[in-house]
C-alpha positions in Angstrom: -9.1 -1.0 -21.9 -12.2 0.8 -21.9 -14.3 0.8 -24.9 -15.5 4.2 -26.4 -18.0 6.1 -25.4 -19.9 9.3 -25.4 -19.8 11.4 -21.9 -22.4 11.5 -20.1 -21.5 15.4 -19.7 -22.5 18.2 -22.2 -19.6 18.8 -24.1 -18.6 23.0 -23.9 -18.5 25.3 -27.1 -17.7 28.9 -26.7 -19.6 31.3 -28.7 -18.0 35.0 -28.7 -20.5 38.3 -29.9 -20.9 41.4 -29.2 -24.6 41.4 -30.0 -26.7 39.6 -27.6 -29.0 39.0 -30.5 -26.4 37.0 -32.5 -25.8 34.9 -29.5 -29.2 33.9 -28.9 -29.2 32.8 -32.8 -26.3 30.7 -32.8 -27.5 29.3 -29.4 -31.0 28.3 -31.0 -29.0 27.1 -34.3 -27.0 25.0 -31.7 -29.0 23.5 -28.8 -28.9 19.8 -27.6 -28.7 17.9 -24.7 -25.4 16.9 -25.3 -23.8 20.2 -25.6 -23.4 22.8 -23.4 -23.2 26.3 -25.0 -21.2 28.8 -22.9 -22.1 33.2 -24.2 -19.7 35.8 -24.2 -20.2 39.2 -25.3 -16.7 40.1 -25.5 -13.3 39.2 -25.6 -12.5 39.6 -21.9 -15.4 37.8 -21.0 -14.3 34.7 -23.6 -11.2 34.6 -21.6 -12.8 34.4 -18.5 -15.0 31.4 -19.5 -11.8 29.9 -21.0 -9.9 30.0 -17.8 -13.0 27.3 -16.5 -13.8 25.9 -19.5 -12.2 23.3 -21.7 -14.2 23.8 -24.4 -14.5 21.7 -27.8 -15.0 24.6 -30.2 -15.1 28.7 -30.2 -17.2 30.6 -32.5 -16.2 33.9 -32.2 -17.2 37.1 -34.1 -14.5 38.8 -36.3 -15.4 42.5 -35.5 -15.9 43.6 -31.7 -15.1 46.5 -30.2 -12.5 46.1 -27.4 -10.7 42.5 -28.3 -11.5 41.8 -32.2 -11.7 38.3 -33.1 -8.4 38.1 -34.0 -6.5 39.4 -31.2 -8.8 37.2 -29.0 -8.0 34.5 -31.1 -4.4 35.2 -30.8 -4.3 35.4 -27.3 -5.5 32.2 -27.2 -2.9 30.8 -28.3 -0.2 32.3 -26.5 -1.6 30.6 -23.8 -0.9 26.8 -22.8 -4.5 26.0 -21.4 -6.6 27.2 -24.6 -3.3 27.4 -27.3 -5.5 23.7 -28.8 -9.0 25.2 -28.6 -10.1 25.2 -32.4 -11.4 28.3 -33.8 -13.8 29.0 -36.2 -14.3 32.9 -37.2 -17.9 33.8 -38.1 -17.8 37.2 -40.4 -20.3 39.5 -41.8 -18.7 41.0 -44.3 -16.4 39.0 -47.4 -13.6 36.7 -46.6 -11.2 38.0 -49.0 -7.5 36.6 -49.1 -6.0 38.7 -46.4 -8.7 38.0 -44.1 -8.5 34.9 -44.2 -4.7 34.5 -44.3 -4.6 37.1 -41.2 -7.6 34.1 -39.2 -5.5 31.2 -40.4 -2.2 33.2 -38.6 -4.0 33.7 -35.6 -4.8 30.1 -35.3 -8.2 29.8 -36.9 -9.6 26.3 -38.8 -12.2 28.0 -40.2 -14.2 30.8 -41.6 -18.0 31.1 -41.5 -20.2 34.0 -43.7 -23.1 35.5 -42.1 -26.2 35.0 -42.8 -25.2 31.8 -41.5 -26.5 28.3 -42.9 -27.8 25.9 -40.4 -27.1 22.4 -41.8 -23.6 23.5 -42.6 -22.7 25.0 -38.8 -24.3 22.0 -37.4 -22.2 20.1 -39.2 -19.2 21.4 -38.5 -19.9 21.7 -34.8 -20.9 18.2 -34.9 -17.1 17.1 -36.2 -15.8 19.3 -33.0 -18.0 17.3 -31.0 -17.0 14.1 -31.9 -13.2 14.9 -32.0 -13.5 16.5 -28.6 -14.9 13.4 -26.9 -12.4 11.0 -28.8 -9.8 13.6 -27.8 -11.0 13.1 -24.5 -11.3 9.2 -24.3 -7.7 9.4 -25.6 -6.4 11.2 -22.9 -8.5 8.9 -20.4 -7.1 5.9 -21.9 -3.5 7.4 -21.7 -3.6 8.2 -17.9 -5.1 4.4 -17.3 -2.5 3.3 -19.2 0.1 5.2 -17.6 -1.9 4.0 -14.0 -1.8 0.3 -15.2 2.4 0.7 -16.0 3.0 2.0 -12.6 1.1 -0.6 -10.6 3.5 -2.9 -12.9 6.3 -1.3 -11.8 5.4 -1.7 -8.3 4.7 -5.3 -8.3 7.8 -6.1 -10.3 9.7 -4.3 -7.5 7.4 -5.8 -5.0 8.7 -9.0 -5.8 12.0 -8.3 -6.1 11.7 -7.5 -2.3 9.9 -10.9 -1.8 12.6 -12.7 -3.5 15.0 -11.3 -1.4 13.4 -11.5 1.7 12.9 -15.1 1.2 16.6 -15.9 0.4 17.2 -13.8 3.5 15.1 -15.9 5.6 16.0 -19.1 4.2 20.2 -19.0 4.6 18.9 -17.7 8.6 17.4 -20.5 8.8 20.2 -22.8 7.1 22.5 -21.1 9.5 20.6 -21.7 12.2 20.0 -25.4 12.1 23.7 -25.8 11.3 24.5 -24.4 15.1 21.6 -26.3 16.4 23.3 -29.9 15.1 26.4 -28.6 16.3 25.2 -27.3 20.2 23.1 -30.7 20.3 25.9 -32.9 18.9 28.0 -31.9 22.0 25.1 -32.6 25.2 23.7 -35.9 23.1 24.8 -39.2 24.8 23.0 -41.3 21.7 22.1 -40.9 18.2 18.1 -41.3 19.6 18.7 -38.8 21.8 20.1 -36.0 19.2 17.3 -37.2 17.0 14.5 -36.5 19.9 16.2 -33.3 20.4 16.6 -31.3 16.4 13.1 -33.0 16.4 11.6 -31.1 18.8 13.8 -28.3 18.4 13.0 -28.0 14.6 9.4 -28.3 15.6 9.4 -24.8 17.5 11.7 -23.4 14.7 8.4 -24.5 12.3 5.9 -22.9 14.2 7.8 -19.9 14.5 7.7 -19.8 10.6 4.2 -20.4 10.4 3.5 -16.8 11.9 5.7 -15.2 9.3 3.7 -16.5 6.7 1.1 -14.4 6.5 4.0 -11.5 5.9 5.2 -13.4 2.6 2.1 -13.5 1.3 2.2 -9.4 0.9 4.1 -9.2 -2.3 4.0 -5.9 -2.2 5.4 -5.2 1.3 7.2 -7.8 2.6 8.2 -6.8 6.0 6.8 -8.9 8.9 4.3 -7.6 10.9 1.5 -10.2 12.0 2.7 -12.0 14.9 3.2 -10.5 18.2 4.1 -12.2 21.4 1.1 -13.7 23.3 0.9 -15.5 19.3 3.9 -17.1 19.6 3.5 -18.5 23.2 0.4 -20.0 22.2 1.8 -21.5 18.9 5.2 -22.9 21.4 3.0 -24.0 24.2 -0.4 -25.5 22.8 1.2 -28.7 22.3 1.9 -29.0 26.2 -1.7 -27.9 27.4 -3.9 -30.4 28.9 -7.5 -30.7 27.2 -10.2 -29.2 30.1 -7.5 -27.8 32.1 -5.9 -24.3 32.9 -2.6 -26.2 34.2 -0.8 -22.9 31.6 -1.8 -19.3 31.7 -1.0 -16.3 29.7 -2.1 -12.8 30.7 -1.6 -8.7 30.4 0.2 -6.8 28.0 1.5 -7.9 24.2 3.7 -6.4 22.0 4.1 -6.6 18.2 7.1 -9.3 17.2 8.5 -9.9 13.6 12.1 -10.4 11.5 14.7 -11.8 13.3 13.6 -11.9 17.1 10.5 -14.1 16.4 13.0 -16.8 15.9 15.4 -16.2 18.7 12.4 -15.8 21.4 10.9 -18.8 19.9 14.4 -20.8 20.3 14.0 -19.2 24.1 10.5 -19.7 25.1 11.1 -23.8 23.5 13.9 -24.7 25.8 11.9 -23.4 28.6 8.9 -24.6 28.0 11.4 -28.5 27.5 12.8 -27.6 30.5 9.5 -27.3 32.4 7.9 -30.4 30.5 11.0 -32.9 31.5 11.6 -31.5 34.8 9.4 -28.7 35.8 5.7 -27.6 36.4 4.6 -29.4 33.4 6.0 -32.7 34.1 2.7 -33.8 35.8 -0.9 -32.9 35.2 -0.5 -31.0 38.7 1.7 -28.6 38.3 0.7 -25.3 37.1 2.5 -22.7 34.3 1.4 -18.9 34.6 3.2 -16.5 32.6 2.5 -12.3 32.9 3.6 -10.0 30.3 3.7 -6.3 31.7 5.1 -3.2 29.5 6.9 -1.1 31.5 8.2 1.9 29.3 10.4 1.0 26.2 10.7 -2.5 27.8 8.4 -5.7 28.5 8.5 -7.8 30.6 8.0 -11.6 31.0 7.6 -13.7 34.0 7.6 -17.5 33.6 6.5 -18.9 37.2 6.4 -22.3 37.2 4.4 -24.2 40.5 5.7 -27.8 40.1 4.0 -30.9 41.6 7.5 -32.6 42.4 10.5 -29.4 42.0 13.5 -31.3 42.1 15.9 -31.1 44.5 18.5 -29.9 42.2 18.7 -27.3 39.2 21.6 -29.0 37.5 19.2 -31.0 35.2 17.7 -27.5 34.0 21.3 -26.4 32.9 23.7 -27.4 30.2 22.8 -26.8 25.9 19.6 -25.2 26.8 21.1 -22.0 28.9 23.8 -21.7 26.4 21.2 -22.0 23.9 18.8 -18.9 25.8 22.2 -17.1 26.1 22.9 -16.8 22.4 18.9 -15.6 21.9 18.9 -13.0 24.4 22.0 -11.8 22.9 20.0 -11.3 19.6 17.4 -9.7 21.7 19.1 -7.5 23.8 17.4 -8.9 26.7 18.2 -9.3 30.7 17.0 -12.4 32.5 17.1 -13.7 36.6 16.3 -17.0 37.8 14.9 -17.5 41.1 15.2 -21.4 42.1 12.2 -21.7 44.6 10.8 -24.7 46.3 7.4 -25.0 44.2 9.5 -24.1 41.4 11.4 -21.7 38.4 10.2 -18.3 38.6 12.2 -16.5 35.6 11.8 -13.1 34.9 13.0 -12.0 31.1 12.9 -8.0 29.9 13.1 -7.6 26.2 13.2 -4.1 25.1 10.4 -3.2 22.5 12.3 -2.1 19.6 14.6 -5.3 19.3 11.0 -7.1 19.5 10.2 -4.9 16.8 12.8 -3.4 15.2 
C-alpha cells in the first residue's frame, strides 16, 4: 500500500457571490499553490462549476438574488455528485437561531460573519484541505485494493485451470502408455525387443511433452498454443539427422498444433520416421528424407517422400503394430493418408484438417 501523500494537483474550493468584489477578497484571503479557487457569481453558475468540479469546500454567500445560499445549498444535496460537498455559509448580517438551524437543514457545517477574519477562514479551509486529500487517498487506496482482490481472484482461478489441465494431461498420458504396452506386447518376439520399442516410443511421447511445456507455465491461461507443426518434426527427427548433412528436409507451410493432436501426430510422425530408420531412406547415410507441408484450404497437407539407398524389395517389414498404431492417430486427427510403394522408396501423403490440428 501506498503511503500518504499530498497531490500534486491544486485541490478545488468553490466560492459562490454575487459581488465580484467579495470574490476577489476571499480569493486574496485564500491563494496558494496548492489550491485552486474556482468563482461563481451565482447559483446557476455554482452548479455549473459543480458538474466539473469535485471540489473540497464551497463558500457560498447567504443572500443572492436568483438561487439564495440556501436553496443552492439545498440543491446540492439532492444531487448524488455534490450531496458530500461541505458547506460553509458566509453571512453579512447576524446568525441568529433560525438562520442557522435553516443552513444546518440545508446541509451546511458551518457559518461564517462578515467582516470576515483571515486566520480563522484559513484555518478552517485548511481542515477541508487536508480531509479532502485523505478523502481522496482513501478512495485511491480502496480501488487498489479492490484491483489487488481481483487479480487474486484470477490467479486462484488461474490455477484451478492449471491443476486441472495437468490431471487432464497426466491420466492421457497414463492411458496412453497403457495401450502402447499392450499394441507392443502383441508384435514383440523378446523381452529386449519390447524394451527397445516403449523405449523409443516413450522417447517421442517425451518430446512431444516438452513443447507443451511452455503452455503450463501460463497459470493464468492454460490452453496450449506454442508448438506448431514444423516444431514437432524437428523435435521427432533431430535425433535421426546426420551432422554436415541435408540427408532430411522440411519445407512450406506450418500450422499451429496443441491439446490432444500434438500427441497423436507425434505417435504418427515416430513410427514413420522408425520405419524409415530400420528399413527406409534413413537406414544409410545415402538415402534422402524430404518432407513438404502445403495448406490447401481448411486442410494441410503432408508429404513424406522417402529416396532410399537400398528400398526393399518388399513392404511387409513396414507393416504390422506401427500401421495400426498410425490408424488409431489419424482417427484422433481426422486425417486421410495414401501410400505410394515406389522403387526409390515410400512416398506418403497425409491431410490433417486445420481445426483438429488446432481445435
Amino acid at each position: 500500500m501506498k503511503r500518504f501523500e499530498h497531490p500534486k494537483a491544486p485541490v478545488p474550493f468553490l466560492l459562490v457571490d454575487d459581488l465580484e468584489e467579495n470574490l476577489l477578497s476571499l480569493e486574496a484571503l485564500l491563494r496558494r499553490d496548492d489550491i485552486l479557487l474556482l468563482k461563481a457569481r451565482s447559483g446557476d453558475e455554482a452548479l455549473e462549476l459543480l458538474l466539473e468540479h469535485d471540489v473540497a469546500l464551497a463558500l457560498i454567500d447567504v443572500q443572492m438574488p436568483g438561487l439564495s445560499g440556501y436553496e443552492l445549498a439545498e440543491l446540492m444535496r439532492g444531487n448524488e455528485r455534490t450531496r458530500r460537498v461541505p458547506i460553509i455559509f458566509v453571512t453579512a448580517g447576524t446568525a441568529d437561531g433560525a438562520r442557522r438551524f435553516r443552513g444546518y437543514e440545508a446541509g451546511a457545517v458551518d457559518f461564517i460573519q462578515k467582516p470576515i477574519e483571515p486566520d480563522i477562514l484559513r484555518s478552517k479551509v485548511h481542515v477541508f484541505f487536508e480531509l479532502y486529500v485523505q478523502r481522496q487517498w482513501l478512495a485511491a487506496q480502496r480501488d487498489e485494493l479492490a484491483a489487488h482482490a481481483a487479480a487474486l481472484e484470477e490467479a486462484a482461478r488461474g490455477k484451478d485451470i492449471l491443476l486441472r489441465e495437468i490431471n487432464h494431461r497426466i491420466k492421457n498420458l497414463f492411458s496412453l502408455t497403457a495401450g502402447l504396452i499392450s499394441l507392443s506386447a502383441r508384435s514383440a518376439t523378446t523381452v529386449p525387443e519390447l524394451a527397445s520399442d516403449l523405449r523409443s516410443r516413450m522417447g517421442a511421447l517425451a518430446r512431444a511433452h516438452d513443447l507443451t511445456l511452455p503452455d503450463l507455465a501460463k497459470a493464468a491461461d492454460p490452453a496450449p498454443t506454442s508448438t506448431t507443426v514444423v516444431q514437432l518434426l524437428d523435435a521427432i527427427l533431430d535425433p535421426h539427422r546426420q551432422p554436415g548433412t541435408s540427408q532430411i528436409s522440411v519445407a512450406g507451410d506450418d500450422a499451429p498444433l496443441q491439446g490432444a493432436a500434438l500427441t497423436s501426430l507425434a505417435l504418427l510422425l515416430h513410427e514413420l520416421s522408425t520405419n524409415a530408420v530400420k528399413y527406409g531412406a534413413l537406414a544409410s547415410p545415402e538415402g534422402q528424407l524430404d518432407i513438404a507441408l502445403t495448406s490447401e484450404g481448411q486442410s494441410l497437407r503432408l508429404v513424406w517422400d522417402e529416396k532410399a539407398a537400398s528400398p526393399p524389395t518388399s513392404t511387409t517389414s513396414r507393416e504390422g503394430f506401427g500401421t495400426t498404431l498410425e490408424k488409431a492417430a489419424l482417427q484422433g486427427l481426422r486425417g486421410e493418408i495414401t501410400r505410394e510403394w515406389r522403387p526409390e522408396g515410400l512416398r506418403l501423403s497425409l491431410v490433417l484438417p486445420l481445426d483438429s490440428l488446432s481445435p
